[in-house]
N, C-alpha and C positions, 0 to 999 in steps of 0.2 A: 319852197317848203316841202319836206317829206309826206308822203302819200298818209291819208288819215287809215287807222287801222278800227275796224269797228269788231266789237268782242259782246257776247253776251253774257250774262251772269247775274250773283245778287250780292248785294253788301252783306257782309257777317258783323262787321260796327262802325260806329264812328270812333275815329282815332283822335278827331277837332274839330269845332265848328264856329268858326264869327258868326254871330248873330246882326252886327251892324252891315258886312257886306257878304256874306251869306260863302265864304270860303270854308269850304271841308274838303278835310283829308280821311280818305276810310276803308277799310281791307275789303279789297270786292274778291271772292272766288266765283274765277270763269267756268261756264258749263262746255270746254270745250272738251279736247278728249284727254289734256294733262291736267283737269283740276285745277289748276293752281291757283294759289290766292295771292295777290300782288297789291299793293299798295295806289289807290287813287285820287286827284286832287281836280278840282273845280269850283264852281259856285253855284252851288244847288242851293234851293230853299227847305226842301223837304225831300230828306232822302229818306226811305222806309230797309228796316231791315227784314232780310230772306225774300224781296220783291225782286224777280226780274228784270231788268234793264238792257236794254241795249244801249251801248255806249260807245263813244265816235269821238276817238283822239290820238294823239302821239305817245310815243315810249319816251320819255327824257330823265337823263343824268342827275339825279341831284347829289351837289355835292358834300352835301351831312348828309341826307336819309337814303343814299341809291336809288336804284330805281325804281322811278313811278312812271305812272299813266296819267298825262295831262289832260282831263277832257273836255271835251268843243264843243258836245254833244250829248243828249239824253233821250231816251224814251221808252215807256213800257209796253214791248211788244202785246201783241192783243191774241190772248189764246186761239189756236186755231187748230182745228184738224185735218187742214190743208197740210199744213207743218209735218203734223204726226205721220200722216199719209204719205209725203214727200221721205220723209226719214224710213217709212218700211219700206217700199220700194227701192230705194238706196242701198240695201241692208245687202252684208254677204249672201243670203242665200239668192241675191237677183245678180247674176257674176258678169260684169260686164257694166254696170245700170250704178249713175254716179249721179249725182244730187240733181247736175242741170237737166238731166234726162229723166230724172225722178218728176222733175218740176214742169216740164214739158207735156206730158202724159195725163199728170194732175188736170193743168192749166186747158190739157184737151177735153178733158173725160168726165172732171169732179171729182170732189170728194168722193163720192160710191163709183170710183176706176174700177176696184178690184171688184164688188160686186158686176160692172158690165163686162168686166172682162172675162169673169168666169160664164157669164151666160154664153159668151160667143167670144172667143179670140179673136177673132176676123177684126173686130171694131179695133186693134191696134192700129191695123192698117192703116186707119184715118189717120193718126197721129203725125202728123209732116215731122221730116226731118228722122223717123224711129226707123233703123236698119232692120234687115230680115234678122240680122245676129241676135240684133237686144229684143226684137221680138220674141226669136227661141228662148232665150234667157229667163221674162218673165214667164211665159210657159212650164218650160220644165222649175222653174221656181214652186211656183203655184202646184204643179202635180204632184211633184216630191213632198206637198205637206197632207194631211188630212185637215175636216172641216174645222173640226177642233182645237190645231195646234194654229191653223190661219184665225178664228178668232184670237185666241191668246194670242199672240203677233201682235193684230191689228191694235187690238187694244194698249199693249204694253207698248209697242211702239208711240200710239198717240200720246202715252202720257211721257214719253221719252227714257222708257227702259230700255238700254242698249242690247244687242244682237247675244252679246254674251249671255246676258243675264236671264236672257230668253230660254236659251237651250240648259241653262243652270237648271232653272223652273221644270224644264219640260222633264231633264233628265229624274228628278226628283217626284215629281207627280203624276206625271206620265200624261195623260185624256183628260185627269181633272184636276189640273192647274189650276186652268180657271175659276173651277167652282171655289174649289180650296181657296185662291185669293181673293177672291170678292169675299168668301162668306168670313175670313180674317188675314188680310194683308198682312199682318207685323209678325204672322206664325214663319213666315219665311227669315227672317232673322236669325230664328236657333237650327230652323230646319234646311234651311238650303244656304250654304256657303259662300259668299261673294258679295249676299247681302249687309245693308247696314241700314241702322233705325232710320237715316236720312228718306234713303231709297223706300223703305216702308212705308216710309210716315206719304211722302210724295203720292203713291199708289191710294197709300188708307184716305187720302185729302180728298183724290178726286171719286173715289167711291161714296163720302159726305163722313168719315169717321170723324166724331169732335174729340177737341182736348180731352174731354175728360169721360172720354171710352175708356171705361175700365182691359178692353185688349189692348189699346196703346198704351195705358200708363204702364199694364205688367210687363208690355215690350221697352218702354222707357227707365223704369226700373234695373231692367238685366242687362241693359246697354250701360247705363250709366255705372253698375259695378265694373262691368268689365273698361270700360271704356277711363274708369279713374285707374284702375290696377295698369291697364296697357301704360298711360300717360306716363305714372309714376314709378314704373317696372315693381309694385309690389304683387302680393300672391294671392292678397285679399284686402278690402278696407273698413276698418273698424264701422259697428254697427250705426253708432251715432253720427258719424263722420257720412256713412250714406245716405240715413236719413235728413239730413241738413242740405245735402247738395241736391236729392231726391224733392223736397218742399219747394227749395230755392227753383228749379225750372220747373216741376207741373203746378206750382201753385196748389199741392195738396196739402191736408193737415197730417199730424203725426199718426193720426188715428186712420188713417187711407192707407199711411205708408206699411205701417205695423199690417196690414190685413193683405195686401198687396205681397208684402215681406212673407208673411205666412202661405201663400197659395206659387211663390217662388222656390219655396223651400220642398213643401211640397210633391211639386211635379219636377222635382231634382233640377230647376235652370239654375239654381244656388245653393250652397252649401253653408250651413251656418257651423262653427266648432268656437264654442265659448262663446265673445263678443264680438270674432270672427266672421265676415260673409264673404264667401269665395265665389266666385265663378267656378261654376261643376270643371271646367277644365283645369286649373289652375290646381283645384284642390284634389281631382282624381289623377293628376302629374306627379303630384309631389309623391300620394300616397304610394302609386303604383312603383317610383323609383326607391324608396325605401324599402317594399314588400320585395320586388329585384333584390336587392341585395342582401338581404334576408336569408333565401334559398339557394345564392350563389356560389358555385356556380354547378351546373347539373351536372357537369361529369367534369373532372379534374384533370390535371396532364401529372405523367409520371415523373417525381420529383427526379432534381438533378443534384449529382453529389457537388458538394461545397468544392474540395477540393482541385476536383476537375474543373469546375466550373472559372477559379483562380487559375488554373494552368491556362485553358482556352482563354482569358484574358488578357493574359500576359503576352502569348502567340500571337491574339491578335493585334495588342500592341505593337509588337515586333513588324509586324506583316505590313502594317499603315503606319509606322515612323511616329507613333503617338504615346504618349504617357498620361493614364488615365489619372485623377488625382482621386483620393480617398473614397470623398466624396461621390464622385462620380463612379466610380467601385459601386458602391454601396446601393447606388442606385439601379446599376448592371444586376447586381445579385437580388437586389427585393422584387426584381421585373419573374424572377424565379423561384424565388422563397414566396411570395406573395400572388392572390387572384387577381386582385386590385391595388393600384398604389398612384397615386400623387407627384406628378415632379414639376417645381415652378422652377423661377429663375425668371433675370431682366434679359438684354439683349448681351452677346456676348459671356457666358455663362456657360455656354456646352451642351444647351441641350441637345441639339441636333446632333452634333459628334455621339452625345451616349444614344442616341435614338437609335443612331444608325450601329452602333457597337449591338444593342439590344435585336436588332433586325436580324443579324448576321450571326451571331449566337446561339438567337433561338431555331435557325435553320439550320443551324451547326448539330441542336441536339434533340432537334424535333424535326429531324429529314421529312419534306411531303406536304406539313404544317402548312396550313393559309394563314399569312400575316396582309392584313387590310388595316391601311392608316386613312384618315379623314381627318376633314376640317370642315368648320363652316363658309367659308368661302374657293371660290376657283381658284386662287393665285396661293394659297398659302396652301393647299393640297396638290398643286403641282412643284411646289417647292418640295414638299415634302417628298414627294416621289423621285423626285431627281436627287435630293439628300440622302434616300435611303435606298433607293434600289429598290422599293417594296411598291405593290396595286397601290394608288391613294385616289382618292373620291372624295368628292363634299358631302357630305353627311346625306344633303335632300336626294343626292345623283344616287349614291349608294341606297338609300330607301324607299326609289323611284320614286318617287313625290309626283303624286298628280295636281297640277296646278288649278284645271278647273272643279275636282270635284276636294282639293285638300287632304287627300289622302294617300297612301303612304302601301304600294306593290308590296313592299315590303316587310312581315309582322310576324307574329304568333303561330300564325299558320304556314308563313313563307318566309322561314330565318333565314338569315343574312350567314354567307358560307364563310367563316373566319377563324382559327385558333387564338387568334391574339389580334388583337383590335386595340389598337394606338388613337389618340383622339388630340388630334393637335390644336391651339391656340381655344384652349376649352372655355377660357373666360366669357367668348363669345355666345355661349349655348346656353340658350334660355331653356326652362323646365320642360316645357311642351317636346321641344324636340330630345330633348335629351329622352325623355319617359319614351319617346317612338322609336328612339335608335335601341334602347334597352329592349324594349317590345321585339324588336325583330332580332335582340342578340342570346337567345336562348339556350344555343350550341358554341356559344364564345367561350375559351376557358382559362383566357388572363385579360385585362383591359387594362391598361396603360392610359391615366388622364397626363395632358400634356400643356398648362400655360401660364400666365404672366398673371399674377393675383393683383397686381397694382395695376392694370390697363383696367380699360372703362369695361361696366358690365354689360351685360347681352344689352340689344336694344327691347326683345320679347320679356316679358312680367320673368322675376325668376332671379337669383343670385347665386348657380349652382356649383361653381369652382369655390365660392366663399365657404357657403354651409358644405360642403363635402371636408374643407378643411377644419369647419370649427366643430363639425361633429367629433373629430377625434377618434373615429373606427377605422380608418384608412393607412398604412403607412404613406409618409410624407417625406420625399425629399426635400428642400430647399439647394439648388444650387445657388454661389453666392460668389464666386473667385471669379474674377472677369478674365477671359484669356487673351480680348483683342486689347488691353489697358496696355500693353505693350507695345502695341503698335502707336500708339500713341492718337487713340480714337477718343479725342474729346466728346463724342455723342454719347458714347458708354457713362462715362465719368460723369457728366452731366444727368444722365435720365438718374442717375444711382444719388445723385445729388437733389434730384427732385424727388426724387421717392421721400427723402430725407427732410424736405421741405428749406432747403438751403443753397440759394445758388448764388453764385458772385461772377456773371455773366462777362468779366474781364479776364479771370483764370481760365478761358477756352480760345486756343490759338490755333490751336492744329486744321481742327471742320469744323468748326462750330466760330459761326458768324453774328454778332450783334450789330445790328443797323438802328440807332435810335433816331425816330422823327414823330411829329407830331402827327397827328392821323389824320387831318385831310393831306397830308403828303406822302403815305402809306403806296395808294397805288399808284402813283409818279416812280415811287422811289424802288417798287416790285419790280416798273418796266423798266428802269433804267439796269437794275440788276441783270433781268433775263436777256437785255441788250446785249450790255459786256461777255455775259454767258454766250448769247451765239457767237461772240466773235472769238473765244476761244475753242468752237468747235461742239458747245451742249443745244442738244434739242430740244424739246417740247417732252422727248421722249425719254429724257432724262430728268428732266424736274415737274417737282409737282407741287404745285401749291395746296395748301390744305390752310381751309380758315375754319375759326371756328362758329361761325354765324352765316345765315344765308341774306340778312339783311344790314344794311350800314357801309360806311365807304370803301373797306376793305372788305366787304361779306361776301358770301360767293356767286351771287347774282351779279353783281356791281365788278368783280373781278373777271368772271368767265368772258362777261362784255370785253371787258380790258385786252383779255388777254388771246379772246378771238381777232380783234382786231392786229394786235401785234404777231400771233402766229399764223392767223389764217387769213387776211383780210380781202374784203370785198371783191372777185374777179369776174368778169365777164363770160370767163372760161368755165368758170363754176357755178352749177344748180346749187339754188337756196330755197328754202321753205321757213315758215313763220309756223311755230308753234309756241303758242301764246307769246311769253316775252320775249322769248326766247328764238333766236335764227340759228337752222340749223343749214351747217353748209359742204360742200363734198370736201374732203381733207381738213375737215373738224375733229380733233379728239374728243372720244364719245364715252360717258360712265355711264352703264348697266344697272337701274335701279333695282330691278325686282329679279326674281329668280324666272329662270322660262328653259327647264329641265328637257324640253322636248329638242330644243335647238343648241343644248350643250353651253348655253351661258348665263352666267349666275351673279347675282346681288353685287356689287365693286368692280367686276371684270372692268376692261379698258381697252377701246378697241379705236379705230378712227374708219369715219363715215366715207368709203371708197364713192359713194355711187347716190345720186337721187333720179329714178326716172319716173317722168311724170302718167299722170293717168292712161295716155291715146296713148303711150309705147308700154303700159306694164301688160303681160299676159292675166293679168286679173281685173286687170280695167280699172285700178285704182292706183293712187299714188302709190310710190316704196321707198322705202331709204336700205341699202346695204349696208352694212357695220363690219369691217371686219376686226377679231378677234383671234389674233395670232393666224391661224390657218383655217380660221371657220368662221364666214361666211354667215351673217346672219340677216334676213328680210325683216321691214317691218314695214306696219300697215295703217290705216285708221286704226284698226284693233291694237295696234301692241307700240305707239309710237309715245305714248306716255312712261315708256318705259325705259326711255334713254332719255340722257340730258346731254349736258356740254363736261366735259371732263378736264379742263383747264385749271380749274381750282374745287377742291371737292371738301365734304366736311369729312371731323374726323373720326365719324361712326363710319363713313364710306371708305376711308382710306384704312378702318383699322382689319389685321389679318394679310396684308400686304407691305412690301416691303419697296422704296424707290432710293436712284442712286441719290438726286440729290432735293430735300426737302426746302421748302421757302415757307414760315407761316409769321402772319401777320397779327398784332396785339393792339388790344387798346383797351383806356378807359372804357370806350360805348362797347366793350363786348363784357365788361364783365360780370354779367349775370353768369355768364356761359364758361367763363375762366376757372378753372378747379385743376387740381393736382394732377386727377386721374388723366384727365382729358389732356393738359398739355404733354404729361408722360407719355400717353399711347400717342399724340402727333409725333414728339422727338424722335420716339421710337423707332417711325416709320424711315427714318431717314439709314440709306447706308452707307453711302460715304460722305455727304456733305449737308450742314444741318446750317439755314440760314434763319435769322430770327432777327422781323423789322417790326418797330413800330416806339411805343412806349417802353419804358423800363418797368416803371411800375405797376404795373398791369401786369408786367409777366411777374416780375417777383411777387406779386399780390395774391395773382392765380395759384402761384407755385404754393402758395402757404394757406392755402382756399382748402378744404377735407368739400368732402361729398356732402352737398345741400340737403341732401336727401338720402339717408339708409334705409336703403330697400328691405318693406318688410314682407319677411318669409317664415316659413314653416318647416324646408327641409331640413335643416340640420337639427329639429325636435323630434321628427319623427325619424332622422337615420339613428337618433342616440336609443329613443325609448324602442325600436327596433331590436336596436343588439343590446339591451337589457335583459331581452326576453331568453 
C-alpha cells in the first residue's frame, strides 16, 4: 500500500452525500502553499463547511471523475499557538530555521520562546540539538526587527498570515499596522494589495468581528462586485443583480444593501453610472482610456509623402522576394496616414510579414525612431522580436510591474521611451492593463494594435480589442487572404471554418488529425498517440496537449498524471517533492503560472525542472526547485512554489499567445459546458504544423457551433464613441 498522505484544509461544499451509509464526495481547498481545491471522498457523518480538517489518505484515479483523495482518516485540529509560534520562527526572516527546528525550540522553551529569548539569548543554548549557526540566525532575526513590527509578526503569524503578506502590511502602514488592523481588519482589502475578503474576514474572526459588523458587510459588498465582474470578465454588474447576490450570502435585507450601496459610492470603492455599479478600477480604466485618446497624440511625427511611401514599398518588396497584396498595402500606409489603427486577421494572414514591412519603413523614414513592440505574454514577444528585428517586452516587463506592491515603474511621471509602439496579440489585454500601458505612453506618437478578434478574450474584467472596434473611431484593417492555404495547411482552413461555425472534420488530410473514441478511452488513446510520436523521433518538446477542463478523464489534472508517467516516470536517480496533488519531479516540464518580473519569467512561459535540492544542501536552508527557461535559470521556494505547475497538458487560456509544433486536444460530451467556438478556435490555433483532435465528434461540432455563453458587458466602446462626438 502507497504511503498515506496527510493534508490540511476545509470543505468549500458537498458535491453528495448517502445518508444510509454516510458516503460523501466534496471540494476540500488545502491550506497548503498551492491552494488548491481537489476533489474528496470518504464516509463522514457530518462534514461542516469552511471547518478545518486534517485529513489522512491516498490520491487515486478515478476513471469518470479524475482525480480524487480517498480518505482513511479525519480530524479537526485543535487551535494552537504553539502552531502559530512554530510558523513565525520558520518564517524567511529566521534564514536557516525550518519547521523541525522551529518545533524543537518551541517544544524547549514555550509558547513565550521569543519573549525568553529576547530577555537573554544565552537560553538557546539549552535547546539540544540547535547549532551556533541557527542560533546567530534567530538573533540577527530578532534584531533586524523593531518592537512593533515583532508584535505584528507574532500575531499575524499565529493566525496564519503568511511572510508575504506581513511585509505587504508593514510596507503600507509602517509602526501602525497593528493598530490599523485590529481597530478594522477588512480596510486592508482596498488598501493593501495581495489581500482578499477571505484573508480579512480570517484576521476580523479572530479579533471577534461578527457577520453582521457593518465594516465587514461594506468589505463584503466591494468584494462581491468585484469578485462577480473578475468571474464573468464584465466592467460592472447591474444594480439589482448585486443586490440579490449581496442578500443571498450576508443574509442582509434590501434596505442594508441600499445604505451599505450608499456609503460604497460615497468613499469612491464603487462607481455607480445609471444602473451601473463599477468597481473604482474597472470604471476609472475605461474612463481614462477613452480621455487617452481624446488628446492623442501630444506631439505628431512629420507626415510622409504618399508617393514615396509606394516607391519604398515596392523596394522593399524587391529586397525580401515578396509581394504585398492590396490589402496588406493599405495597411503599411494607414500605420502612416493614421496615429492609431487596428489590424486583425486569423493565423496565416500576414500579419507578421506586414508588422515587420511596417518596422523597417518607419526606420527607413524616421532614422533614430524608437520602435517598442509588446505582448502580453514571454513567448509571443519573443517571437515578435525575432519576426521583426525590433526591442519586444511583455507589456508588465516593459512597465516594470512590481509584483508585491501591483504597481507599475512605469507612468505619467516615468514614460515609457517609444515613437511607435506595436501591441501584439491585443485580444489578450484586459482594460486595467491597457489604461497603465497608455498611462506611461505619453510621448508615443503612432500605436499599432495587433490581433485575432475571434480568440478568447482577456482572462482580466475588459473586452478591449472588441469595443475598440465597435467603437468605430479607429482605422481598421481586416486581413482575410491566407497565404499558407497553399501549402496545403489544413489548420488554417479549418480555424477559418470554425470561425464560420462549420466544420466536416473528414475534409482535413494534410495536419489535421480526427481520432474518434469514446471518453473513458481518450487518455489511453492520447498515450498511444505520443507513443507512435516518440518513435518517430517527437518529444515532449514538441507536443503539447492542451484540454479544456482541469477536471474529468481527459482534464488536465488527470492528463498531466498520465503523461508524467509516460515522459518522465518514477527514477531513483531523480528528486521528487509532493505539492499537494501534484509530484513534482527533476526533468518534469514545468508551466509558469503567474507573472514574477524580477526573475524575467512570466504567466505561460515553459520551462523543465533541472534540479530539486533538498533543505541540509540549499544555501537558504530550505528546499528549492530550479526551472529552467530557455537560458534563465529560475529558483523557487516555499514562497513562490505555487507558482509553477506540471506543463504536460495545460488549459487554453494558458496555452493562448503561444505557438507549438504539434498540438493534441481532447473532446467530449463531459467538457461541454467549457466547449464554445472561441475557445476551440484559440486551442486550433496554437498548433503549427500538426493539429490532432481525439475524443468525441459531437462534442467538437457542438462546441464549434456553441457563440460565447456569456457577452462580456462593458462600457468602452460608449465612452470612445461619445468621446469623439465631442
Amino acid at each position: 500500500m502507497d504511503e498515506l498522505v496527510t493534508l490540511n484544509g476545509k470543505v468549500k461544499y458537498i458535491v453528495y452525500h448517502n445518508e444510509d451509509n454516510f458516503y460523501t464526495v466534496a471540494k476540500f481547498k488545502m491550506n497548503d502553499l498551492l491552494e488548491k481545491t481537489i476533489t474528496i471522498t470518504g464516509y463522514f457523518q457530518d462534514l461542516k463547511k469552511n471547518t478545518t480538517y486534517n485529513i489522512q489518505g491516498q490520491y487515486i484515479e478515478h476513471p469518470q471523475y479524475g482525480m480524487q483523495f480517498q480518505v482513511e482518516s479525519i480530524n479537526i485540529p485543535l487551535p494552537d499557538e504553539r502552531e502559530g509560534m512554530i510558523h513565525y520562527l520558520s518564517g524567511v526572516q529566521f534564514a536557516g530555521i525550518g519547521k523541525k527546528t522551529a518545533e524543537k525550540i518551541v517544544d524547549a522553551l514555550g509558547e513565550d520562546a521569543l519573549s525568553k529569548i529576547r530577555e537573554d539569548y544565552h537560553i538557546l543554548e539549552t535547546v539540544k540539538g540547535l547549532s551556533e549557526k541557527h542560533i546567530q540566525a534567530i538573533k540577527e532575526g530578532l534584531r533586524s526587527e523593531d518592537d512593533d513590527l515583532q508584535e505584528l509578526h507574532q500575531f499575524l503569524m499565529i493566525n496564519g498570515i503568511g511572510m508575504r503578506n506581513i511585509i505587504r502590511l508593514n510596507r503600507t502602514y509602517g509602526k501602525e499596522a497593528l493598530s490599523k488592523i485590529k481597530e478594522n481588519p477588512y480596510r486592508v482589502i482596498e488598501e493593501c494589495d495581495g489581500f482578499g475578503f477571505a484573508t480579512a474576514d480570517k484576521i476580523g474572526r479572530s479579533l471577534g468581528f461578527q457577520d453582521d459588523d457593518p465594516k465587514r458587510l461594506y468589505a463584503l459588498l466591494v468584494t462581491i462586485a468585484m469578485d462577480q465582474c473578475v468571474s464573468m470578465g464584465d466592467s460592472y454588474i447591474e444594480q439589482d443583480e448585486l443586490c440579490s447576490v449581496f442578500m443571498k450570502k450576508s443574509g442582509c435585507t434590501e434596505e442594508d444593501f441600499l445604505q451599505l450601496l450608499q456609503e460604497t459610492l460615497m468613499k469612491r470603492s464603487l462607481v455607480k453610472e445609471d444602473n451601473r455599479i463599477y468597481p473604482v478600477t474597472q470604471f476609472d480604466a475605461e474612463r481614462a482610456i477613452a480621455q487617452y485618446f481624446m488628446s492623442y497624440p501630444m506631439e505628431g511625427l512629420e507626415p510622409v509623402d504618399a508617393k514615396t511611401l509606394s516607391e519604398y514599398i515596392t523596394a522593399l518588396e524587391k529586397d525580401l522576394s515578396i509581394t504585398y497584396d492590396e490589402i496588406q498595402k493599405k495597411a503599411i500606409r494607414t500605420l502612416f496616414d493614421e496615429e492609431v489603427m487596428i489590424m486583425t486577421g486569423g493565423p496565416g494572414t500576414g500579419k507578421t510579414t506586414v508588422v515587420k514591412a511596417m518596422v523597417d519603413l518607419f526606420r527607413m523614414f524616421y532614422p533614430g525612431s524608437e520602435v517598442v513592440c509588446v505582448a502580453p505574454t514571454g513567448r509571443a514577444a519573443k517571437r515578435l522580436s525575432e519576426l521583426t528585428g525590433a526591442k519586444a517586452a511583455t507589456i508588465h516587463s516593459l512597465l516594470q510591474w512590481d509584483l508585491e506592491t501591483n504597481t507599475f515603474g512605469k507612468n505619467r511621471e516615468e514614460p515609457i521611451a517609444a515613437d511607435l509602439l506595436i501591441i501584439d496579440e491585443f485580444s489578450m489585454v484586459d482594460s486595467w492593463l491597457f489604461y497603465n500601458l497608455l498611462n506611461a505612453s505619453e510621448n508615443v506618437r503612432k500605436i499599432c494594435i495587433i490581433g485575432d478578434e475571434d480568440q478568447l478574450p482577456s482572462v482580466g474584467p475588459g473586452c478591449v480589442l472588441r469595443d475598440m472596434i465597435e467603437a468605430e473611431i479607429f482605422p481598421l484593417i481586416r486581413l482575410e487572404h491566407i497565404y499558407r492555404q497553399e501549402e496545403g495547411n489544413d489548420i488554417i482552413r479549418l480555424s477559418r471554418n470554425i470561425r464560420e461555425g462549420n466544420v466536416e472534420e473528414e475534409n482535413y488530410a494534410n495536419n489535421v488529425a480526427f481520432f474518434p473514441c469514446q471518453r473513458s478511452m481518450i487518455k489511453d488513446g492520447i498515450l498511444k498517440i505520443l507513443a507512435a510520436s516518440s518513435e518517430k523521433g517527437f518529444g515532449m518538446e514538441d507536443i503539447q496537449v492542451i484540454s479544456p477542463m482541469y477536471e474529468g478523464q481527459a482534464g488536465i489534472n488527470m492528463m498531466n498524471r498520465a503523461l508524467q508517467d509516460f515522459y518522465n516516470p518514477p527514477d531513483e536517480e531523480k528528486k521528487q517533492i509532493h505539492a499537494g496533488y501534484m509530484i513534482l519531479r527533476e526533468g518534469d516540464k514545468i508551466l509558469q503560472l503567474k507573472n514574477q518580473p524580477d526573475d524575467d519569467v512570466y504567466n505561460g512561459d515553459i520551462g523543465i525542472l533541472e534540479e530539486i535540492i533538498p533543505a541540509e544542501e540549499s544555501e537558504s536552508g530550505k528546499l528549492e526547485a530550479v526551472v529552467r527557461f530557455q537560458d534563465n535559470y529560475v529558483f523557487y521556494n516555499n514562497e513562490n512554489l505555487s507558482n509553477i505547475s506540471l506543463a504536460y497538458c495545460i488549459s487554453v487560456h494558458k496555452s493562448q499567445g503561444s505557438e507549438y509544433p504539434i498540438v493534441i486536444m481532447p473532446f467530449s460530451g463531459g467538457m461541454q459546458f467549457m466547449l464554445q467556438k472561441k475557445l476551440i478556435y484559440t486551442a486550433v490555433t496554437r498548433a503549427r504544423k500538426s493539429l490532432i483532435l481525439i475524443g468525441e465528434k459531437n462534442a467538437f461540432i457542438k462546441g464549434v457551433q456553441t457563440a460565447e455563453r456569456h457577452e462580456r458587458k462593458t462600457t468602452l466602446a460608449m465612452r470612445l464613441k461619445k468621446i469623439n462626438d465631442l
